[in-house]
N, C-alpha and C positions, 0 to 999 in steps of 0.2 A: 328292460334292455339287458341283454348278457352280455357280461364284458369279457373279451379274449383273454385269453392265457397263454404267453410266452413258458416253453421251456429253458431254461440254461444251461449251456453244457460246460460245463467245468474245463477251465483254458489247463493243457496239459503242459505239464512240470520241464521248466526250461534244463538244459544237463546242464553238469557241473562244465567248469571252464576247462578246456584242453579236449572235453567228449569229442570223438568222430564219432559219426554211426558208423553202421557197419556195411552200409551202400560205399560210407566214402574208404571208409581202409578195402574195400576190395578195389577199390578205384587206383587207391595210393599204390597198392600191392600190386598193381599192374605195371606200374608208373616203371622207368629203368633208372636205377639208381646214376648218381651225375658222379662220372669218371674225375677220380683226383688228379693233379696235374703233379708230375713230379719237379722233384728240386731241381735239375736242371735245367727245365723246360720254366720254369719259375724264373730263374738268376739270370737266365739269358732274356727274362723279356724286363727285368727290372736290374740292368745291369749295370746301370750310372748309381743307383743307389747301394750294389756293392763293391763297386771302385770307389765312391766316398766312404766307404766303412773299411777297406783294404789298410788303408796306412794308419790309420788309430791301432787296427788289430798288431800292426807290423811294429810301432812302436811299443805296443803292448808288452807282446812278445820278448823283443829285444832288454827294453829296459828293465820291465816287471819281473818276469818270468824266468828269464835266463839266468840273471844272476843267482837266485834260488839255488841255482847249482851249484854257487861259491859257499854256501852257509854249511859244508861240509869240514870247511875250516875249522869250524869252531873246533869240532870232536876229533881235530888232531895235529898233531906236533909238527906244522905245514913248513915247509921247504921249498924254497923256489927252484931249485935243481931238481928234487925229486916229483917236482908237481903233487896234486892232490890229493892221486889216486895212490902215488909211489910213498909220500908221507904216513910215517906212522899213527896208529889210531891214540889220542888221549884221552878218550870219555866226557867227563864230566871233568877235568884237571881247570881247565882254565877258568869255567864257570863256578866253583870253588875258589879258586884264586882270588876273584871281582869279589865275591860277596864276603871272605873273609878281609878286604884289604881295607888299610885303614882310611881310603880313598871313596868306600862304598857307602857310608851312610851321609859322607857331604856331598856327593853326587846326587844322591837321590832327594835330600831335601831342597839343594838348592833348582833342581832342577822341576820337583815338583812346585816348591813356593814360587815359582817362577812363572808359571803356569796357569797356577792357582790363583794368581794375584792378577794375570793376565787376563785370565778367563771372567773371573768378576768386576776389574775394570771396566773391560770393550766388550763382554758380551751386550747388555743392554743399550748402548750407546747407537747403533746401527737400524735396531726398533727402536728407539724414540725419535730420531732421525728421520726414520720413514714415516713416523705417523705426523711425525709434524709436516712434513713438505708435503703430505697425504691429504692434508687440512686447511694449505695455505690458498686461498681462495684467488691468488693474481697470478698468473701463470709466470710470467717473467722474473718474477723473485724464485717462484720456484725452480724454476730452471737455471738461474745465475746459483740460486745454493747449491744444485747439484752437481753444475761445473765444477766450483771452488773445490766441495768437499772431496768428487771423485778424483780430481788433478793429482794429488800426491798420491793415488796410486798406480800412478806409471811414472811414479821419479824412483831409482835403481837403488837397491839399497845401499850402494856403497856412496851413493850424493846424499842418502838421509846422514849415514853416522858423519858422513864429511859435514856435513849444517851442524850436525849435533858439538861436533869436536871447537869448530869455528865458534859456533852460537855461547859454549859452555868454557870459553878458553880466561885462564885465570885473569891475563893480562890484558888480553885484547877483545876478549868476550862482550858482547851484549848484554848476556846476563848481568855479570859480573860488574859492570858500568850502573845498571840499572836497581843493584844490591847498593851501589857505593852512592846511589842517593836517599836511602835511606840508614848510611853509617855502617852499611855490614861491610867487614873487609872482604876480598878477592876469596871465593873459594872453589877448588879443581873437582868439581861434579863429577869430574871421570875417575880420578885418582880415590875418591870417597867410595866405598864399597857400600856405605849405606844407601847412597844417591843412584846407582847404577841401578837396578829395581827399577824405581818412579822413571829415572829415563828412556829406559828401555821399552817400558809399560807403556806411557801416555806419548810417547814418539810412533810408535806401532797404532795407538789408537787414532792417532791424528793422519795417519799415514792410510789405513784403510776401511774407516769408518763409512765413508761415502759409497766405497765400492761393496762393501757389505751389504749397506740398505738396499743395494738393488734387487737383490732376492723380495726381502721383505715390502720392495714397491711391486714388485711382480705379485706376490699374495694379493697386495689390496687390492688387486683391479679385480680379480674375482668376486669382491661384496658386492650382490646387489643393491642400486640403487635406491628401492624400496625401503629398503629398513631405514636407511637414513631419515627418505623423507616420511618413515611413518612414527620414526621416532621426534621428527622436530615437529611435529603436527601434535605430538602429547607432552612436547615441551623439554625435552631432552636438550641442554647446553652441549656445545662442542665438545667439553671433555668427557661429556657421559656417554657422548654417542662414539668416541673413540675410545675410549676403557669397555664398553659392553658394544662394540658392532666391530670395530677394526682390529684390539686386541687377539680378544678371540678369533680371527679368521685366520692370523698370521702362528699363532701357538702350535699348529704341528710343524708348520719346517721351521719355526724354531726350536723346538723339541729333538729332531732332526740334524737340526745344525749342533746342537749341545752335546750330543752322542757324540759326534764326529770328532768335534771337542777335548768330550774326557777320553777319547780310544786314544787322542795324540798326549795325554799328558805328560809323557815323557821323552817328549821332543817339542822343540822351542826352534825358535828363529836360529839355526846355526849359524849362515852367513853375520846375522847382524850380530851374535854375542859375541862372537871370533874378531869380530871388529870392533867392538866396543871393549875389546878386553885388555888388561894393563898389568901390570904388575901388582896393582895396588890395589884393583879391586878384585884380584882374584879368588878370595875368602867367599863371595857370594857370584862371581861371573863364572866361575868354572862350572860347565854344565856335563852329562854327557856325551852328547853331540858334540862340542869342542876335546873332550878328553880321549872319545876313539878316535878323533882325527890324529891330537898330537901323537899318541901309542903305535897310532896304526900309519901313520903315514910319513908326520912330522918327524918322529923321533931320530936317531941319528942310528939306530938299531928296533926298525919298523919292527912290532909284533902283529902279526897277520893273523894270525889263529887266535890272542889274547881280542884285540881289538876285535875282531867276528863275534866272537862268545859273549863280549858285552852287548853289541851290538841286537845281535839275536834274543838277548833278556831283555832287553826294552821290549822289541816286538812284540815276544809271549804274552808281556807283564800287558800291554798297550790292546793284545786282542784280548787278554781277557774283561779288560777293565771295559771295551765296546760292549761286549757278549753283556755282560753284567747292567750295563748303561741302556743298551735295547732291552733286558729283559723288564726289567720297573718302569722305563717307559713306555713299553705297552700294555703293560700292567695298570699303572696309573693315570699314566695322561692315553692312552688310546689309542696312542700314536707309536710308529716304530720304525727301522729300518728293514727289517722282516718280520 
């Protein structure tokens, strides 16, 4: 018996991914290319979504932008008679002035330790916050703590220092009641230059820690659900699965948030220092921000041009230390604002 013989023909080589042949580009090549729409013809058919973009730009504009045009103060001997343009040029005189004066190396420390002491306080406090109410497995607790914590930040800063001034008052204070059962006499937390710091510090933390974490509970809802449960299926305790699954998801806008951060170092709560500020603790309450106000506004003979020129060196000092701050964290952490 002869047994048949199949030939094989060898299945031909599938093309690389993206290949046409060349049946279809002459097809395509036919095709009429699809007519762009222009911007008008665009804005008018989506024109509610630039009427709600209209007034942010307008605000922009006004508050942002325009003043820019005052920062010519700085670089000259400004006159309110002569206006801006009529005023004489002074260079670099005023900004010389700040950094030779014996006013310049206590601004800068206190304004940075202020900051700095600020920044590692309450930055963590907002992520741990959110990981915990991320964790809390009864809805109603979590929702009563996030009431609590976000409330005080829609109370006005001038009802915080007023609580503070009441809460911290030598005679009639709370505090100070509550020191005097354990033998400490009366002492004026505001009038102490040592104590202004810690007040300032953990009154702001108390103040918007809540409203903070909301960023950082917006990150969490991004993890998927998955890892959790394949991490509690190999045994993984609540806090591992929140150090290695929820930490990490939230570490670029907090990366993010810390840039933004050190670009502001040298500006602080203006409203609240100016309110918390006294006679007595002015050795560590005098910041920048309160000292171009008093020069430039307060004074009894306003320097306009002195007061701009400091002002302006913050700025510089402030963009470069961003630029610097984004450059290592996309460097190191992967993360950045550009």
């Amino acid at each position: 018996m002869t047994a048949s013989t199949e030939t094989r023909v060898p299945a031909a080589p599938k093309p690389p991914a993206g290949h046409r042949s060349p049946d279809r580009r002459r097809k395509d090549r036919g095709k009429p290319a699809k007519p762009s729409v222009r911007l008008g013809i665009r804005m008018r058919r989506n024109w509610q979504l630039y009427a709600m973009l209209a007034l942010p730009l307008i605000w922009l504009a006004i508050f942002a932008y325009w003043p820019m045009y005052g920062v010519i103060i700085a670089f000259k001997d400004y006159n309110v008679v002569s206006g801006i343009w009529g005023s004489p040029w002074a260079g670099f005189k005023y900004f010389d002035r700040f950094i030779e004066s014996y006013q310049f190396w206590k601004l800068i420390r206190n304004t940075v330790y202020l900051h700095v002491y600020e920044l590692v306080a309450t930055f963590p406090l907002p992520i741990i916050l959110a990981l915990c109410l991320n964790t809390v497995r009864r809805k109603w607790f979590s929702r009563s703590a996030q009431l609590i914590t976000y409330a005080p930040h829609f109370i006005s800063t001038v009802v915080v220092v007023g609580l503070i001034v009441v809460l911290t008052n030598p005679n009639t204070g709370v505090t100070n009641h509550i020191l005097g059962l354990f033998g400490l006499g009366p002492v004026d937390m505001l009038g102490d230059s040592g104590l202004f710091r810690h007040l300032f510090v953990w009154s702001g933390a108390w103040q918007t820690m809540g409203f903070s974490a909301i960023i950082y509970l917006a990150a969490l809802t991004s993890v998927p659900p998955e890892l959790h449960e394949a991490a509690i299926v190999d045994g993984a305790s609540r806090l591992r699965r929140m150090w290695h699954i929820d930490l990490p998801s939230i570490v670029p806008v907090a990366v993010i948030l810390l840039i933004l951060n050190i670009g502001s170092i040298l500006s602080v709560g203006f409203e609240k220092v100016l309110l918390m500020q006294n006679s007595l603790n002015l050795d560590t309450a005098e910041v920048i921000d309160t000292y171009v106000y008093k020069i430039g506004l307060a004074s009894a003979v306003p320097q306009f041009s002195y007061a701009t020129a400091i002002g302006l060196f913050r700025s510089v000092i402030g963009l470069v230390l961003l630029v610097l701050a984004n450059t290592f964290a996309r460097r190191f952490a992967r993360s950045s604002l550009w």
